[in-house]
C-alpha positions as CSV (number, residue, x, y, z in Angstrom):
1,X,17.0,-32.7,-8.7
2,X,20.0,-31.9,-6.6
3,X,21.6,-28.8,-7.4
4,X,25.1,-30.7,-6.7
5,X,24.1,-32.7,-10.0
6,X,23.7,-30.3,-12.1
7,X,27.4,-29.9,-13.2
8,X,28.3,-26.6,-14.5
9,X,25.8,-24.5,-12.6
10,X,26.9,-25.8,-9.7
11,X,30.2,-24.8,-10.1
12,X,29.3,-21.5,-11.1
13,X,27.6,-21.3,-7.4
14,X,30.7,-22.7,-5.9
15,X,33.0,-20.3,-7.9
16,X,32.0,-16.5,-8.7
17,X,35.4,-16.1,-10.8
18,X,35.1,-19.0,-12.3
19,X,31.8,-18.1,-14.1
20,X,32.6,-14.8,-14.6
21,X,35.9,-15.9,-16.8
22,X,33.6,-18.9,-18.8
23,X,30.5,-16.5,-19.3
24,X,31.4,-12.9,-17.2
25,X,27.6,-11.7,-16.3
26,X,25.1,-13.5,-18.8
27,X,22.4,-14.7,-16.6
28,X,21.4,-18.2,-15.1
29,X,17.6,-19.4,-14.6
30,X,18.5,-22.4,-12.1
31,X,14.7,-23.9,-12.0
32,X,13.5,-26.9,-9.9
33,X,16.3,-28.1,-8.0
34,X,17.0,-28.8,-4.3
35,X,20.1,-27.0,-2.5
36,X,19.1,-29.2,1.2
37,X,22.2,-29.1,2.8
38,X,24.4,-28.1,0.5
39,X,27.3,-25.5,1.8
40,X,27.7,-22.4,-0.3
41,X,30.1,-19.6,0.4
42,X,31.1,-16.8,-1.4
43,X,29.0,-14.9,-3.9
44,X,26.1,-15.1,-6.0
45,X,25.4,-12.8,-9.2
46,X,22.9,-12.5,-12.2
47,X,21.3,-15.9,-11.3
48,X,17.5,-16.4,-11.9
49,X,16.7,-18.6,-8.9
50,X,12.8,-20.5,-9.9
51,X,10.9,-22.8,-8.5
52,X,13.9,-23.9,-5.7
53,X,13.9,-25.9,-2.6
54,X,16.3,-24.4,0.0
55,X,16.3,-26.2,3.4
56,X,19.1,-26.1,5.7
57,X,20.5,-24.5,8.6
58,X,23.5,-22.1,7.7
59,X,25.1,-24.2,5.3
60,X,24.5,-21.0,3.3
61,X,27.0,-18.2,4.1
62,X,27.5,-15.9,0.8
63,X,29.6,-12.2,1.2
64,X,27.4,-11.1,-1.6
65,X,24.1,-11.7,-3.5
66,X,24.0,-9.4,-6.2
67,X,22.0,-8.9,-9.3
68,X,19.5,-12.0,-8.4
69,X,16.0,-13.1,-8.5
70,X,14.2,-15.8,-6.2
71,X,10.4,-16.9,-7.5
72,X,8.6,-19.3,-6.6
73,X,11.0,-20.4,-4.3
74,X,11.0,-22.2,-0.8
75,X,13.5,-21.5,2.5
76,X,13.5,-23.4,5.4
77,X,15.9,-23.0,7.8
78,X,18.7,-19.7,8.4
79,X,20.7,-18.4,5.4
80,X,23.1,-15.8,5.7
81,X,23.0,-14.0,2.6
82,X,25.8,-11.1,2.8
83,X,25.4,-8.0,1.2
84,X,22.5,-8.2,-1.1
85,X,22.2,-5.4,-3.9
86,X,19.7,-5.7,-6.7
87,X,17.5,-8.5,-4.8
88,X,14.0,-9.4,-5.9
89,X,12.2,-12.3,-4.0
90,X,8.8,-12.8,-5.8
91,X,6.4,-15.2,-4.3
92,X,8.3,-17.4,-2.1
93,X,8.0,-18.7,0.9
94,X,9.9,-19.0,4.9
95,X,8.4,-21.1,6.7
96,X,9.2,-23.8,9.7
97,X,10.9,-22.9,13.5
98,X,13.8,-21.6,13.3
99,X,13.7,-20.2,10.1
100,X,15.3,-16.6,8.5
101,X,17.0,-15.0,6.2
102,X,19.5,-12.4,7.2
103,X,21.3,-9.5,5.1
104,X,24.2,-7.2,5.9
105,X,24.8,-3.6,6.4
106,X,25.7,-3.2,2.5
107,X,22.1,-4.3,1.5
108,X,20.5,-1.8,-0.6
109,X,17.8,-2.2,-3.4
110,X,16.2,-5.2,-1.8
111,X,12.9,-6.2,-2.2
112,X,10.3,-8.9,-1.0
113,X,6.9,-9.2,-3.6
114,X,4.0,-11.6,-2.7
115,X,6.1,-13.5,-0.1
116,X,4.6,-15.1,2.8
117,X,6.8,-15.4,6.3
118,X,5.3,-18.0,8.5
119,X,6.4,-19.2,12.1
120,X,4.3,-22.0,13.2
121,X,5.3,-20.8,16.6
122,X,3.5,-17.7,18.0
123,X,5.9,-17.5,21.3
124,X,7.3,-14.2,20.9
125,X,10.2,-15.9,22.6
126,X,10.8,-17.9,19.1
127,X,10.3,-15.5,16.2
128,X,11.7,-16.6,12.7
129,X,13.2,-13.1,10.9
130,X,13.9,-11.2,8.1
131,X,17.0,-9.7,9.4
132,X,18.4,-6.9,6.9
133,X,21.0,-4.5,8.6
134,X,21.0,-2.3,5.3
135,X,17.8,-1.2,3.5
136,X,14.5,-3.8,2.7
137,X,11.3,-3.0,1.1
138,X,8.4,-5.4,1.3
139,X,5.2,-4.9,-0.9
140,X,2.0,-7.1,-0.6
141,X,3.6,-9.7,2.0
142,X,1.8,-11.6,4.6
143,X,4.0,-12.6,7.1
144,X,2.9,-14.0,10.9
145,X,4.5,-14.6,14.0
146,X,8.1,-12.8,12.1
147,X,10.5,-10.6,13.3
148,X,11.0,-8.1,10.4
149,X,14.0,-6.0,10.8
150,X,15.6,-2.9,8.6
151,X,18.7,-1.2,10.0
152,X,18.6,1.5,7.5
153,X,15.0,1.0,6.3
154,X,12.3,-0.8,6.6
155,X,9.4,-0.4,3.8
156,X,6.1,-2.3,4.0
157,X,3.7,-1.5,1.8
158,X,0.4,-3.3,0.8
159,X,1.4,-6.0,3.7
160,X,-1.1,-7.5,5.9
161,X,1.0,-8.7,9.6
162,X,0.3,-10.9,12.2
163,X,1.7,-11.3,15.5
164,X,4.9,-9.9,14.2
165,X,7.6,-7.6,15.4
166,X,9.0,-4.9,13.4
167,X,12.5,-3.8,14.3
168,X,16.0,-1.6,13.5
169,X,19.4,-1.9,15.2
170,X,19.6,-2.7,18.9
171,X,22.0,0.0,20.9
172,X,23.0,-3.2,23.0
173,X,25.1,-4.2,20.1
174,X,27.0,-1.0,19.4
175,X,29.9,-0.4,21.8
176,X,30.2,2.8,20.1
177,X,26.8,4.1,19.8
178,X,27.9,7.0,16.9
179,X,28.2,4.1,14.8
180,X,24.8,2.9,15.5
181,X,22.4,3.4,12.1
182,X,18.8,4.8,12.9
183,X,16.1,3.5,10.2
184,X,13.5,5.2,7.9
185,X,10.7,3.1,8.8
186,X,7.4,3.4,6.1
187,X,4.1,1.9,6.5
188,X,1.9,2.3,3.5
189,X,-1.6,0.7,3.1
190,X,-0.9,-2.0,5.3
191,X,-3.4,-4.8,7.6
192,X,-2.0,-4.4,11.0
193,X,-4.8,-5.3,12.7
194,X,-3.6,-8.6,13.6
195,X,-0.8,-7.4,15.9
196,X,2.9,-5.5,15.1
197,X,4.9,-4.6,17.9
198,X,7.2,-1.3,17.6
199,X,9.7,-1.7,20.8
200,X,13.2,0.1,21.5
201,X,13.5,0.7,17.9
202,X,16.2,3.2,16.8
203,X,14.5,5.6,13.9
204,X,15.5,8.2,12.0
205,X,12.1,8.7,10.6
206,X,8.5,7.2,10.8
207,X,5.7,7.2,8.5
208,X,2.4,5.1,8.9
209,X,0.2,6.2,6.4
210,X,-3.6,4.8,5.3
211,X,-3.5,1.6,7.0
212,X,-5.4,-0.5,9.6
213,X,-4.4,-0.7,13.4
214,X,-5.2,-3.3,15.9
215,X,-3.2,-1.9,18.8
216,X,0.2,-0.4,17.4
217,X,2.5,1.1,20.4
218,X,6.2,2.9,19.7
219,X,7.5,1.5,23.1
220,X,10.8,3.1,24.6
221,X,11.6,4.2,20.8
222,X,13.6,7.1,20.1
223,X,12.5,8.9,16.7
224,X,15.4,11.7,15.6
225,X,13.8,13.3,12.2
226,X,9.9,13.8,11.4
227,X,7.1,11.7,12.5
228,X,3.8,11.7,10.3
229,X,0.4,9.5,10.7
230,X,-1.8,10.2,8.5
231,X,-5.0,8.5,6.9
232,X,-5.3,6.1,9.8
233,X,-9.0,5.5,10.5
234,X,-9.1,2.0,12.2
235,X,-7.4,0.7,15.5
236,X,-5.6,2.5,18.4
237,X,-2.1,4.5,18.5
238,X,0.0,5.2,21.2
239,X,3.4,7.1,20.9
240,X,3.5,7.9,24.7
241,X,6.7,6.7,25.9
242,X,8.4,7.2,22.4
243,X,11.5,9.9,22.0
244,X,10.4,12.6,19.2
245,X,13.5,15.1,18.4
246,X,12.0,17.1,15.4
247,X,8.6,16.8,14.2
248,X,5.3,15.4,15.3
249,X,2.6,15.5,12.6
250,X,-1.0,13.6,13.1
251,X,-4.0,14.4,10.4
252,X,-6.5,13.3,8.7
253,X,-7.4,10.3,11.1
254,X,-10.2,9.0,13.1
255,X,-9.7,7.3,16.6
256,X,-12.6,5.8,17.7
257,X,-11.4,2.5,19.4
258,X,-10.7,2.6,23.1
259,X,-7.9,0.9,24.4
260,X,-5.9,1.6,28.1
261,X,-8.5,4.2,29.0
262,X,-7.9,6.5,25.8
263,X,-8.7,7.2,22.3
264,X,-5.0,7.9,21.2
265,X,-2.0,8.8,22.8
266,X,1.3,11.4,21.8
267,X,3.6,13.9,23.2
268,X,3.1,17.0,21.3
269,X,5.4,18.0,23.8
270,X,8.6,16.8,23.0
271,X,9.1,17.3,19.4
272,X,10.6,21.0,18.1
273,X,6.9,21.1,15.9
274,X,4.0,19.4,16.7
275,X,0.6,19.5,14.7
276,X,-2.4,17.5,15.4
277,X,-5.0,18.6,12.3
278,X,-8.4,16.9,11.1
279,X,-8.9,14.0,13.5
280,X,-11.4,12.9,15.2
281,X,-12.2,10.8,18.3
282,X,-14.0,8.7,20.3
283,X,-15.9,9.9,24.3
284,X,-12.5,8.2,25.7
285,X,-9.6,10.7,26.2
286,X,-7.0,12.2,23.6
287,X,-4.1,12.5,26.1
288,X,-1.3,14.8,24.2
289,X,0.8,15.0,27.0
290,X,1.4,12.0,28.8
291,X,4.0,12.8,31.9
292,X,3.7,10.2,33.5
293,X,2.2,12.1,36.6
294,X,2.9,15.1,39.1
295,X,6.4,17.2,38.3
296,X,8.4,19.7,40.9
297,X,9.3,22.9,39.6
298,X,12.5,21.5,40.1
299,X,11.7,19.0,37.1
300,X,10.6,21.4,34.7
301,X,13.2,22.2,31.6
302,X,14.8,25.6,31.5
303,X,14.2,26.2,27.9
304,X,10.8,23.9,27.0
305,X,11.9,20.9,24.4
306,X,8.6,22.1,22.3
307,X,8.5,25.7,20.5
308,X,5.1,25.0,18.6
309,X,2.5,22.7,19.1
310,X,-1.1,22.8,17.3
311,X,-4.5,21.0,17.7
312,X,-6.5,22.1,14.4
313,X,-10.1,21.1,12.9
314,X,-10.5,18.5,15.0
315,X,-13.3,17.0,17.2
316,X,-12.1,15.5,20.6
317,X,-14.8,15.1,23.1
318,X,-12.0,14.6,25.5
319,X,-9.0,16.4,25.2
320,X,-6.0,16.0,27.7
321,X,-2.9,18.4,28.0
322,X,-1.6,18.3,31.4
323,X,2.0,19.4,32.7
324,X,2.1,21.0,29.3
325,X,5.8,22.8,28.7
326,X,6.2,24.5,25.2
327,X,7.1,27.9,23.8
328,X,3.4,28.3,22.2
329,X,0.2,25.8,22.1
330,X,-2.7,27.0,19.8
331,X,-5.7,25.1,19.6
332,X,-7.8,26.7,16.9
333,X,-11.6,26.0,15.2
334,X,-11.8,22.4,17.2
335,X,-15.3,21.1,18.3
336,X,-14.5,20.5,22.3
337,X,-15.9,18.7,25.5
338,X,-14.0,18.7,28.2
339,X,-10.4,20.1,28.1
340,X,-8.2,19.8,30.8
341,X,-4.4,22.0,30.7
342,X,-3.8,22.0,34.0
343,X,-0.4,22.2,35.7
344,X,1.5,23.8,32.6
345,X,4.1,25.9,31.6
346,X,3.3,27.6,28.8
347,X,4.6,30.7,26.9
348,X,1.7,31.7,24.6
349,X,-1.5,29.9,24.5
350,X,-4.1,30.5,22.2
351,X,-7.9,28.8,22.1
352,X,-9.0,30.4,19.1
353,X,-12.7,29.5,17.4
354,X,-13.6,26.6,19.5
355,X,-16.7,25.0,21.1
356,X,-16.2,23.2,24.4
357,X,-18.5,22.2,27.3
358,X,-15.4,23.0,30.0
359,X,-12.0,24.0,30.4
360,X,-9.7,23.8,33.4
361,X,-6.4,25.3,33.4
362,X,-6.0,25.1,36.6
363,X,-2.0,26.1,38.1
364,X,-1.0,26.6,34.8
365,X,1.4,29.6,34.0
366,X,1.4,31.7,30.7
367,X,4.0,34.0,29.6
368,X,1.1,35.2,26.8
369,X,-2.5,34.6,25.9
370,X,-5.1,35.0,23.5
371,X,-8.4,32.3,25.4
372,X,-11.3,32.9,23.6
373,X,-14.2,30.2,23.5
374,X,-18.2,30.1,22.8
375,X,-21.2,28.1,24.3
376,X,-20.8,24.3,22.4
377,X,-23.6,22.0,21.4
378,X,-26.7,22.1,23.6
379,X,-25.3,22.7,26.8
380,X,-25.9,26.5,28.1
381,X,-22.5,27.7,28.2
382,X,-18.9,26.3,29.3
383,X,-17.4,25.6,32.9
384,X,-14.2,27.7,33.3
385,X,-11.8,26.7,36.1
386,X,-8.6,28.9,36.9
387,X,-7.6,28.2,40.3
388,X,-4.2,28.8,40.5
389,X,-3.9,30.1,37.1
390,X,-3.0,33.1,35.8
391,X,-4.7,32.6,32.8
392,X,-8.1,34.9,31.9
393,X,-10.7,34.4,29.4
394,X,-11.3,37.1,26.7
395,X,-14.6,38.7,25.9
396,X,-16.4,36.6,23.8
């Protein structure tokens, strides 16, 4: 049934005052009926949306969804939806090319359940999107070959994602970059082994926590709060060339696949704090560092970026920490191979409790240090290299 025949309700859509003066904020289950091409403006309140058809392309262009439900439901096409406050989509469906549904910078308290978000078309070039400027929370959604964008946070939890790009506010679009929000991105028990791409995004915080990775980069991202990844025992992480102001926090994980040459990649080295605790690794190597190559002295920082970093209770075959510049790096009760700090600038290092096979520091400077190591595994003894290092071991 068209919803333009169903009289009163769809005057009610066309006319927020109009229902609020006949029946002020009782609710409305609309069930079974078709809004194709039908232009609605305006807003929307306290209506139980079930079992509709929406298919068009922005005939839909509301200031404000508030107080509504969507289940069952079916969108085709691109909706603007305004402002949405109070939104629960329950097990419908976007599907089709071009299709989306896109939310404002007021959007708070919405939520995605069950839904499925399907482009038929995997060019990256033509993703469909959830586009939310304000806050969105998605729990035990599948979606495939989507752009799914939070502004001011994106929550997926229980999701399983294909092909898909996750995304936050684009500095190309802010003249005034102070107005620019920076989202809380969460990623909570989550299938991402099928591809999700984290590129240029603007984040205030990001946690990915007990999920599964495919290959999951933070490309040319810039992070201003805490970083955590924990619980993460499946797939391969890179936060190489990603901007970390505050924290860095990695534990509890195993990285075992090998992808670009390495087990996992960071830079513990950037962030005020960095810990790395309880993780363990594959022969390929852990590179904490990641430069980017050779630096001048010229390059180095006057004051380093990093004032603590720590490598804990782990097992890394092959541990990399060149060009190192921090205030203190303590690696402490770790089960080593080969570990190469070469080329740093270090105030205080530590190596405290820890079984390697070698260690090169070669031309790196320390303000302090406390290197103590013992024989590892089978191998009789360790292969020390300090040329160009003022760096000495202590008695064992």
């Amino acid at each position: 049934m068209k919803i333009r025949d169903s009289d009163e309700i769809y005057a009610y859509l066309k006319d927020a005052n109009l229902r609020i003066k006949k029946i002020g904020k009782q609710r409305i289950t609309i069930k079974n009926f078709d809004f194709s091409s039908e232009k609605f403006g305006g807003s929307w309140g306290y209506f139980d949306f079930v079992d509709c058809d929406f298919t068009s392309t922005w005939d839909i262009r509301l200031d404000w969804l508030n107080n509504c439900t969507f289940t069952n439901c079916h969108f085709s096409g691109i909706f603007d939806m305004g402002g949405a406050k109070k939104v629960l989509f329950s097990r419908c469906k976007v599907d089709g090319n071009p299709s989306g549904l896109i939310f404002d910078s007021q959007t708070d308290g919405l939520v995605f359940e069950n839904c499925e978000f399907i482009n038929p078309d995997s060019d990256p070039n033509h993703p469909d999107a959830i586009n939310c400027e304000g806050k969105i929370l998605l729990r035990n959604c599948k979606a495939r070959y989507f752009s799914l964008d939070g502004h001011k946070a994106l929550s997926l939890k229980g999701c399983t994602i294909v092909g898909s790009q996750l995304g936050s506010a684009s500095p190309a679009t802010f003249s005034d970059k102070s107005k620019m929000p920076y989202s809380d991105f969460l990623i909570e028990d989550c299938d991402l082994r099928g591809g999700a791409e984290i590129s240029n995004a603007q984040l205030q915080s990001f946690i990915l926590r007990n999920s599964k990775v495919g290959i999951l980069k933070t490309w040319r991202s810039t992070i201003r709060d805490a970083v955590l990844v924990e619980d993460i025992h499946e797939g391969f992480i890179s936060l190489a060339s990603t901007t970390i102001t505050n924290s860095l926090t990695v534990r509890n994980c195993s990285f075992y696949a090998q992808r670009e040459g390495h087990s996992f990649k960071c830079n513990i080295d950037t962030p005020a704090r960095s810990v790395i605790e309880n993780i363990k690794c594959g022969s390929a190597p852990v590179d904490v560092i990641c430069s980017g190559g050779a630096m001048k002295e010229s390059d180095w920082l006057p004051v380093a970026s990093n004032k603590f970093a720590l490598i804990k209770n782990s097992k890394i075959p092959h541990l990399r920490a060149d060009w190192a510049q921090t205030e203190h790096l303590r690696i402490e009760n770790c089960e080593l191979g080969e570990v190469y700090i070469r080329d740093g600038r270090i105030g205080k290092l530590e190596i405290i409790g820890c079984s390697l096979m070698k260690l090169d520091v070669s031309r790196t400077q320390v303000k302090e240090q406390d290197v103590r190591i013992r024989e590892g595994g089978k191998i009789s003894g360790h292969v020390t290299v300090t040329e160009g290092s003022n760096i000495k071991l202590t008695p064992r």
